[in-house]
C-alpha positions in Angstrom: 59.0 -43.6 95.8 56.6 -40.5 97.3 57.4 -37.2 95.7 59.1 -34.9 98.5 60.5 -37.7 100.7 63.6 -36.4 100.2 64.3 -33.8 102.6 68.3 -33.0 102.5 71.0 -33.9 99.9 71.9 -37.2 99.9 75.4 -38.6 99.0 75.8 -41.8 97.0 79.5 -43.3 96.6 79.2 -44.9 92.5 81.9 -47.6 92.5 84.9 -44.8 94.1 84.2 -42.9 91.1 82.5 -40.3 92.0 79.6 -39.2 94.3 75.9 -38.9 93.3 74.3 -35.6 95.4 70.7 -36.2 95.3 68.7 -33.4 96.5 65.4 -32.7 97.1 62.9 -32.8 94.6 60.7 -29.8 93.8 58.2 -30.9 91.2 55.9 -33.2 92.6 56.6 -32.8 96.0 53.2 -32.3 98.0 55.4 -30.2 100.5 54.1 -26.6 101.7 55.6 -23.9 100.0 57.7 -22.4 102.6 59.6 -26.3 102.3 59.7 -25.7 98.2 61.3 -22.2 99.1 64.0 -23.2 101.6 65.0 -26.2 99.4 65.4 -23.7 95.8 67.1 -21.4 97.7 69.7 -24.6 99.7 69.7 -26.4 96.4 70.9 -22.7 94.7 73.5 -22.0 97.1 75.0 -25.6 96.9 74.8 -25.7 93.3 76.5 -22.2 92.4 79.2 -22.9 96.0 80.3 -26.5 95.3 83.3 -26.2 93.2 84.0 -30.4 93.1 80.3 -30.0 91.2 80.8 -31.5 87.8 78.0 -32.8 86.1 74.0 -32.0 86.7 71.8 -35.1 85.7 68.2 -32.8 85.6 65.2 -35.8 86.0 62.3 -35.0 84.1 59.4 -37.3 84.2 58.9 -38.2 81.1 54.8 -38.5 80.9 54.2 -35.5 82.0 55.3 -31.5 80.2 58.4 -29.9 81.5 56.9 -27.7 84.7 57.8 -24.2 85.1 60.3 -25.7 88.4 61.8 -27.6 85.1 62.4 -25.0 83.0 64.0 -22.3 85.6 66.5 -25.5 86.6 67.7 -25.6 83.0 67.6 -21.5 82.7 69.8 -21.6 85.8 72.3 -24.2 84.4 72.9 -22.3 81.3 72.8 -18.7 83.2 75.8 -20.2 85.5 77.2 -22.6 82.5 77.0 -25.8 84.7 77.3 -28.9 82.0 73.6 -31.0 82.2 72.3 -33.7 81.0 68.7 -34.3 80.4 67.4 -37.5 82.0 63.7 -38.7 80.8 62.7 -40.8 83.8 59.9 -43.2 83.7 59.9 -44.2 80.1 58.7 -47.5 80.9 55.3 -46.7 81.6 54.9 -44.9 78.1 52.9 -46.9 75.7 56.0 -47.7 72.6 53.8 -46.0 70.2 54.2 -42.4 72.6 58.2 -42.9 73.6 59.2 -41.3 70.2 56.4 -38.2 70.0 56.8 -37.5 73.8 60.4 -37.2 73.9 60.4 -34.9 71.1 57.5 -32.8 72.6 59.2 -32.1 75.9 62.3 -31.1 74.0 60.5 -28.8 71.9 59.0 -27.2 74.5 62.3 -27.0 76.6 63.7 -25.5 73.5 61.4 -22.9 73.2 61.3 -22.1 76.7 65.2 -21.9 77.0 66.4 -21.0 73.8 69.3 -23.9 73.5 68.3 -25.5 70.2 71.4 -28.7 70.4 69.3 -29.8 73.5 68.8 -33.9 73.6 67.8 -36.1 76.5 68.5 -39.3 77.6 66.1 -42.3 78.6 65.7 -44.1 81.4 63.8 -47.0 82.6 64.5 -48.9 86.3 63.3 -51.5 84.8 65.2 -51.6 81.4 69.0 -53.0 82.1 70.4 -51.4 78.8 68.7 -47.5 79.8 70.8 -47.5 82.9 74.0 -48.6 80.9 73.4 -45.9 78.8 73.0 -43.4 81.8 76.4 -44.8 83.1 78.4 -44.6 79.7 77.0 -41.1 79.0 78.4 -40.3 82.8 81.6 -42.1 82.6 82.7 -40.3 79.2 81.6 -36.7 80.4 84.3 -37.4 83.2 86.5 -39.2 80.7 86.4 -35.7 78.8 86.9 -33.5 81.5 89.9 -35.6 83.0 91.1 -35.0 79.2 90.9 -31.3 79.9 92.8 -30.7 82.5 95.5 -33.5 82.0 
């Protein structure tokens, strides 16, 4: 609930599926910035090392523009061709009227910023039962497809 309370990656077990690595944030964090260094440089390291790594899930908060942090996250995935999926968090506390406009804004600008024109994002609520399902499906077939793969 406070940006930066996460200090080290934290492992979620999802139903003996798979695990959910959560590591510390970087955008909002009100951390010094010898903290925001050491995590880029742990959360690089982990990210390029960990071979069981199969799926990135990048949050974006979804009233505010994609921050530089954002941006270089995205850069970094395509650069090392680690599969992502866009996450707009928050979208609950959008009025309905800005859900539409500000979802295609960020994606704009992420498109402009990283050059990958099929990008799309997914929305998510805590609040809003039928977001998280989404989130879940969207996970489970990306595993589904990979399983497929190397069957």
């Amino acid at each position: 609930s406070v940006p930066g309370k996460t200090q080290q990656i934290n492992f979620f077990n999802i139903e003996d599926k798979f695990l959910l690595a959560d590591p510390p944030g970087y955008g909002f964090a009100k951390v010094p910035i010898e903290i925001k260094n050491q995590w880029s440089k742990s959360l690089d390291s982990y990210l390029r090392t960990r071979e069981s790594l199969k799926l990135l899930l990048i949050l974006l908060d979804s009233r505010h523009k994609p921050s530089k942090d954002d941006i270089e996250l995205i850069l970094w995935a395509k650069k090392y061709n680690k599969p992502f999926v866009l996450v707009l968090t928050k979208f609950d506390k959008l009025r309905a009227k800005e859900r539409k406009p500000q979802k295609e804004k960020i994606l704009s600008i992420l498109r402009d910023f990283t050059g990958i024109e099929n990008l799309t994002a997914l929305t998510y609520s805590t609040k809003n039962f039928q977001m998280r399902q989404v989130l879940i499906n969207a996970i489970n077939h990306f595993l589904d497809s990979i399983k497929d793969i190397s069957a």
